[in-house]
C-alpha positions as CSV (number, residue, x, y, z in Angstrom):
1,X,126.7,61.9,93.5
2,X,129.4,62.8,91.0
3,X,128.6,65.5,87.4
4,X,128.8,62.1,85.1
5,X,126.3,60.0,87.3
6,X,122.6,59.4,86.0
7,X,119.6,61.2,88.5
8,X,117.8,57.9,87.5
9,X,118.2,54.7,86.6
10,X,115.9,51.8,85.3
11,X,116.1,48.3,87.3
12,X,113.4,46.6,85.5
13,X,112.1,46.9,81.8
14,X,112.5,49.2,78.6
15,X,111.2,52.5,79.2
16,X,110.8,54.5,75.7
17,X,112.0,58.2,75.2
18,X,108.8,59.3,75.9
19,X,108.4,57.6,79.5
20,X,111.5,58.4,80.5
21,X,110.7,62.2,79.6
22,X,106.9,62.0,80.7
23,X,108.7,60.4,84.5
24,X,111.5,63.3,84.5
25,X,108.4,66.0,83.7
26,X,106.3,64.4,86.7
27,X,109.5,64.5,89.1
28,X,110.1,68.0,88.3
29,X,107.0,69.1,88.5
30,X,106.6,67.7,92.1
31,X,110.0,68.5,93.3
32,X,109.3,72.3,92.5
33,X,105.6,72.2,94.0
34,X,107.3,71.0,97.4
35,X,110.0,74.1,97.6
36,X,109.5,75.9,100.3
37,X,108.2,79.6,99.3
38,X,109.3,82.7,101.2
39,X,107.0,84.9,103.2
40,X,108.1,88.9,102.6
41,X,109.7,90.2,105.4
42,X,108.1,92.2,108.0
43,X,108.5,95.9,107.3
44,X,109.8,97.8,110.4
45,X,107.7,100.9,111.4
46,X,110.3,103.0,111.3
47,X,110.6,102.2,107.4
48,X,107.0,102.1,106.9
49,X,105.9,105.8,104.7
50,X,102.1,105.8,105.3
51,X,102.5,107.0,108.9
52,X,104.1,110.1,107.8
53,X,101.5,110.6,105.3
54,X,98.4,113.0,106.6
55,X,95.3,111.9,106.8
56,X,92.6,113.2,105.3
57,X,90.4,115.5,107.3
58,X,87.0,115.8,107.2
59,X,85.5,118.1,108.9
60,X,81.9,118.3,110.8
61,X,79.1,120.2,111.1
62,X,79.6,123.9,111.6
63,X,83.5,123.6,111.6
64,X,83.5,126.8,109.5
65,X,82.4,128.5,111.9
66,X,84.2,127.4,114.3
67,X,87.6,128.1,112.8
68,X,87.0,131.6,112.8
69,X,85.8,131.7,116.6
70,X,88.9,132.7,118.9
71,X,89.7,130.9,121.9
């Protein structure tokens, strides 16, 4: 397909302006429905931040106490 040749061509009948648009909008619309989308990469876990993040702590019953109790 060369820059000067025509993406379509009537064989049969006189298509107006606007059936000739309304066919190019349909062909469009289809062609960029059927474009294959692309899926977001896989992070590795060595770039991945929230595992250096702390997590919060919660702590249970009595832990007050115990944090003051020596070992």
């Amino acid at each position: 397909m060369t820059a000067g040749e025509p993406l379509l061509r009537v064989v049969r009948g006189e298509p107006t302006d606007e059936e000739l648009a309304a066919l190019a909008a349909v062909i469009t619309a289809v062609a960029s429905q059927s474009a294959p989308e692309t899926a977001p990469k896989p992070r590795s876990l060595w770039a991945e931040r929230g595992s250096v993040l702390r997590r919060p702590h919660h702590p249970g019953p009595g832990a007050w106490r115990a944090s003051g109790h020596r070992f």
